[in-house]
C-alpha positions, 0 to 999 in steps of 0.5 A: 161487633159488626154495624150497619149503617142506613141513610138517615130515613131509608130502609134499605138494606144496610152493609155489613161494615168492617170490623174497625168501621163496626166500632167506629158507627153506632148510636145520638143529642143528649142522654138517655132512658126517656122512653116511658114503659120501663119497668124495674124489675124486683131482684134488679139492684137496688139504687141506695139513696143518700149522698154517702152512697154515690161515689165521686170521679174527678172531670180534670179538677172537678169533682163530681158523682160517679153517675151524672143527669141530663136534663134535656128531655125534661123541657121537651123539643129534643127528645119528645115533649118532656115534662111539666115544671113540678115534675121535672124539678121532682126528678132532678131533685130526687135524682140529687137525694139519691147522690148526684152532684152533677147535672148537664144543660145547655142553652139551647135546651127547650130553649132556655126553660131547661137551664131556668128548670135546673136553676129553680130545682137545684137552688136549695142546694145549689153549693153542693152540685156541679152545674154544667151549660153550653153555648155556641148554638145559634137559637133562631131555629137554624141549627147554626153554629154561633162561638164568637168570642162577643157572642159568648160574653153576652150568652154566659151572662144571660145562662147565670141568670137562668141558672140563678147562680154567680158561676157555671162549674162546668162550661162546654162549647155545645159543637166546634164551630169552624168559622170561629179559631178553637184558640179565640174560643178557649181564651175567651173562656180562661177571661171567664174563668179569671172572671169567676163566671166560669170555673171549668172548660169544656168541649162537646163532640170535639176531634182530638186535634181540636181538643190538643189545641184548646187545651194549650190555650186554657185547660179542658176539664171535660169532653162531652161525646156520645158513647156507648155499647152500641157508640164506641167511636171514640175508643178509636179516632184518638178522643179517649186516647186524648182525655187519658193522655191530658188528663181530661174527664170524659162524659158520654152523652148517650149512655143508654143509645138515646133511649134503645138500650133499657129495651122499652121501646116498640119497633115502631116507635118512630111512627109515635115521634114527632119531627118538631120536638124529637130529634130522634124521628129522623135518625136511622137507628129508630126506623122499624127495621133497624129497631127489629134488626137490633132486638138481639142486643137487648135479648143479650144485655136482658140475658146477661142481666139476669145472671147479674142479679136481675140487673136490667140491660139499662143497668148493664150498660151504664155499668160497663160504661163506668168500668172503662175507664176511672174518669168517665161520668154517664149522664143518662136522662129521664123523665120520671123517677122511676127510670132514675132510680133503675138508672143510679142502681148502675152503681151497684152493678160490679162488672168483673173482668170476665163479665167484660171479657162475656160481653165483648164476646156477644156483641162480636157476634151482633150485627148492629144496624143504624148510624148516629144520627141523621146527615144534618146532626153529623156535619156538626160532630169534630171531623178535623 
């Protein structure tokens, strides 16, 4: 697998990277299949709806569905407008009956009206889910990084409220803040924890190091990272290797490359999003080059789809996700029930050794083009 990788907003042409930098550059912030025009084809697996259907993994302590849900683009302003109250508590709910137990948000979503939607759609059920937040973004329209042990204090209080709950089950530092000691960070969440308010901690986009040094002030539970077949950064700058040796679950946000890999997307897309709700309007890999430069990777995973009973490239690499390794739970994210149940049939893909060996195999021969995300997104990914 060999990458290309463009300065955010140019084409031009890209270098060929080395095979190491290649597995190391790729996809970008929240999950998944949020592009409309998607279509689930007849002999594609079915998603089997009810509870005893999905199976569960452990994050650390916390058990949750083998298959979680983002709901980020459901409030708009990340990636697109999203969608109106009734239905984003349709699919989150819908996606509930069909077996997920874990749901992400975070503060800075819409802000705010993400956490108040998940709050309000999964009250009924709010003892049988795992809810999961953040904190540490500043929300005055800098971007900026804000982990102040007092800040937190005063933001958890106000995500209960929106989240109509007494505790979060799962609690991320949104990005490291490097103003702020990962120490006082990790301690301020073990006084939470202790509290009741928080039950696990996690982090999001993270370095190893910083991750070795939370833990030993209050366990991790969970990273939160993007992954994916066209992001594998982490498989090699010691993250995984991490997670695995500490026992900590990992959770690859960006499990369908922001939207890429179900291939609906046109190769214009870009000229279609808009810079104030969608982050992807800047990154590299949704310029009209690199969306043509990288057609042969759908035109691989729709091939190899068909020899796996019709299952759809979206499918394909959810399933390859949850194959790496027992711990790693995929939030991909969508709007509308449809992409849902493509997305959960994933679970009913078995990829076999040699299916794994076949795909490992066509993506060496791929040359992927574009990097994650844009230089200011980048500056807040763990590089310590």
């Amino acid at each position: 697998m060999r990458y290309h990788n463009n300065d955010a907003g140019q084409e031009r042409n890209p270098a060929l990277l080395s095979r190491r930098e290649v597995l190391a550059v790729g996809a970008g912030v929240a999950a998944g299949h949020l592009i409309a025009g998607a279509t689930v084809e007849a002999q594609s697996p079915e998603p089997k709806k009810g509870k005893d259907k999905m199976k569960t993994r452990k994050l650390g302590s916390l058990e949750v569905s083998e298959l979680g849900f983002g709901n980020m683009g459901l409030s708009g302003g990340h990636y697109g407008p999203g969608v109106d109250r009734p239905q984003g508590i349709r699919v989150i709910r819908d996606a509930h009956e069909r077996g997920v137990t874990f749901f992400d948000t975070a503060e800075v979503y819409g802000p705010y009206v993400n956490e108040e939607l998940v709050g309000e759609a999964l009250a009924p059920v709010r003892d049988k889910v795992a809810i999961a937040t953040k904190f540490g973004f500043k929300i005055d329209g800098t971007n900026g990084l804000d982990s102040r042990p007092e800040r937190i204090g005063k933001v958890v209080e106000k995500s209960l409220k929106r989240l109509k709950t007494d505790r979060i089950d799962l609690y991320y530092q949104h990005r490291v803040d490097l103003t702020v000691p990962i120490e006082d960070v990790a301690g301020t969440v073990m006084d939470l924890i202790k509290a009741g308010k928080v039950l696990h901690f996690g982090l999001s986009e993270p370095s190893a190091k910083t991750i070795r040094r939370a833990h030993a002030i209050q366990p991790v539970a969970a990273i939160q990272t993007e992954y994916s077949l066209i992001e594998r950064s982490v498989e090699h700058n010691g993250v995984l290797q991490t997670c695995e040796e500490l026992g900590i679950g990992f959770v690859p946000w960006g499990p369908l490359g922001q939207g890429f890999l179900p291939g609906t997307m046109n190769v214009d897309v870009q000229s279609s999003m808009d810079p104030k709700n969608d982050l992807r309007a800047t990154f590299p890999r949704f310029s009209p080059m690199v969306m043509k430069n990288n057609q042969p990777i759908i035109e691989f995973l729709t091939k190899f789809g068909t020899k796996k009973g019709g299952a759809t490239p979206a499918q394909i690499a959810l399933a390859w996700l949850m194959v790496q390794k027992p711990w790693i739970v995929p939030i991909p994210g969508t709007t509308n029930t449809d992409h849902l149940r493509e997305n959960m049939g994933a679970v009913n893909v078995q990829l076999t050794p040699a299916d794994l060996r076949e795909i490992e195999m066509g993506f060496s021969r791929i040359e992927i083009y574009g990097g994650r995300m844009d230089a200011r997104q980048m500056a807040q990914i763990g590089q310590d």
